[in-house]
C-alpha distance (Angstrom), angle and dihedral (degrees) to the residues before:
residue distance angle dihedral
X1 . . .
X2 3.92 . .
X3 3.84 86.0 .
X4 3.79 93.2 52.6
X5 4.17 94.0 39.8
X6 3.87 91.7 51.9
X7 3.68 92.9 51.2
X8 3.99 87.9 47.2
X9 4.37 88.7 54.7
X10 3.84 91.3 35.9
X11 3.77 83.3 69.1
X12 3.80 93.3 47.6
X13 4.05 86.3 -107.7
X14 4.28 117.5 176.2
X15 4.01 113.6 -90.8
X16 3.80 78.4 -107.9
X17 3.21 97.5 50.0
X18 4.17 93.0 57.4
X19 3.65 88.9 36.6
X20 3.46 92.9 59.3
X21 3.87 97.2 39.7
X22 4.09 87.9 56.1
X23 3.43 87.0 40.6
X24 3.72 104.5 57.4
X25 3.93 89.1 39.4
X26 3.61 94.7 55.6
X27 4.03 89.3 52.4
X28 3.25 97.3 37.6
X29 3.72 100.2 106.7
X30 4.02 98.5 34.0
X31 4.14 90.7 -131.3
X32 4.42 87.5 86.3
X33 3.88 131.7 72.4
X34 3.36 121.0 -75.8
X35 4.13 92.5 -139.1
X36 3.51 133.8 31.6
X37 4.06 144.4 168.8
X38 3.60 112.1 -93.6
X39 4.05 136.4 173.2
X40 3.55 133.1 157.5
X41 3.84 127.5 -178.5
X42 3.86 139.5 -174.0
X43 3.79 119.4 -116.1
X44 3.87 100.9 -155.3
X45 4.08 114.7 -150.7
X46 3.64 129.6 -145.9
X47 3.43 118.2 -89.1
X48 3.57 124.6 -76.2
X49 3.90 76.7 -3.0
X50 3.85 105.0 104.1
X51 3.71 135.8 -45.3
X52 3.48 115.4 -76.5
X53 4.23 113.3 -104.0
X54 3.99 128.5 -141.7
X55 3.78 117.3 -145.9
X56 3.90 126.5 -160.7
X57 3.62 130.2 -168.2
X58 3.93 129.8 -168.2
X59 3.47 126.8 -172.8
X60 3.84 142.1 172.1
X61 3.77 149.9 117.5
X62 3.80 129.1 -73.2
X63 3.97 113.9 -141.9
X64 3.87 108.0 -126.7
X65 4.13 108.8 -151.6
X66 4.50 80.5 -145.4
X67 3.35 111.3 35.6
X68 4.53 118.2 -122.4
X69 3.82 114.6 -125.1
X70 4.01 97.0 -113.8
X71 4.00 94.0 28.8
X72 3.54 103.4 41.9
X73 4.08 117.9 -164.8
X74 3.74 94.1 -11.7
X75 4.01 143.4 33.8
X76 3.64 120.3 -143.6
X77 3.82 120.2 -132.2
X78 3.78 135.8 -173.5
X79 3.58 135.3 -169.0
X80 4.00 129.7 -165.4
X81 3.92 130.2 -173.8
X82 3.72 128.6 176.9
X83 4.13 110.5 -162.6
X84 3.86 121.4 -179.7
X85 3.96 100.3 -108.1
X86 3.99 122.2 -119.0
X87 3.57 104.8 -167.8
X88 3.94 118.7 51.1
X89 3.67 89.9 -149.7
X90 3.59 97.9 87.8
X91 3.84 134.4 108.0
X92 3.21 147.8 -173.7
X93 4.26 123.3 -79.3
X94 3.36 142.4 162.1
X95 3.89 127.4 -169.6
X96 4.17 147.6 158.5
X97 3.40 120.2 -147.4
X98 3.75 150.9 155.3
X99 3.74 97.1 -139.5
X100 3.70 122.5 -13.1
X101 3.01 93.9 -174.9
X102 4.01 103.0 73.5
């Protein structure tokens, strides 16, 4: 899902847009949350430096069917990508939803 939302922002994409990209891959296959944490920012570079790069970061928790002494019913899990970005338009978001998408 992080893979798939950083791609959407490298391309300078609509915070609905990326949303709803992460969104639909996380509940894709019906056994993952529904919701989940995610932020993505844009690291701009000097000048001339190097191009500027786009990071996104997903997060949430992972129901367990028997619960893990030290997690209990669930497991959290985070991703993080950085991607060189494409489009210059882009900014900086952050946003928790159920389905961005709607």
């Amino acid at each position: 899902a992080a893979r798939i939302g950083v791609r959407e922002a490298s391309l300078g994409e609509s915070t609905n847009s990326v949303g709803c990209a992460i969104y639909t891959q996380i509940a894709t296959d019906g056994i993952f949350p529904t919701s989940a944490v995610v932020s993505w920012s844009v690291s701009p570079s000097p000048e001339g430096v190097s191009p500027s790069t786009v990071n996104v970061a997903v997060s949430t928790h992972y129901p367990l069917l028997i619960g893990i002494p030290g997690f209990g019913q669930q497991v959290p899990i985070a991703q993080n990508y950085t991607m060189v970005q494409e489009d210059p338009s882009g900014g900086s978001q952050s946003t928790t939803s159920t389905d961005p998408c709607s």
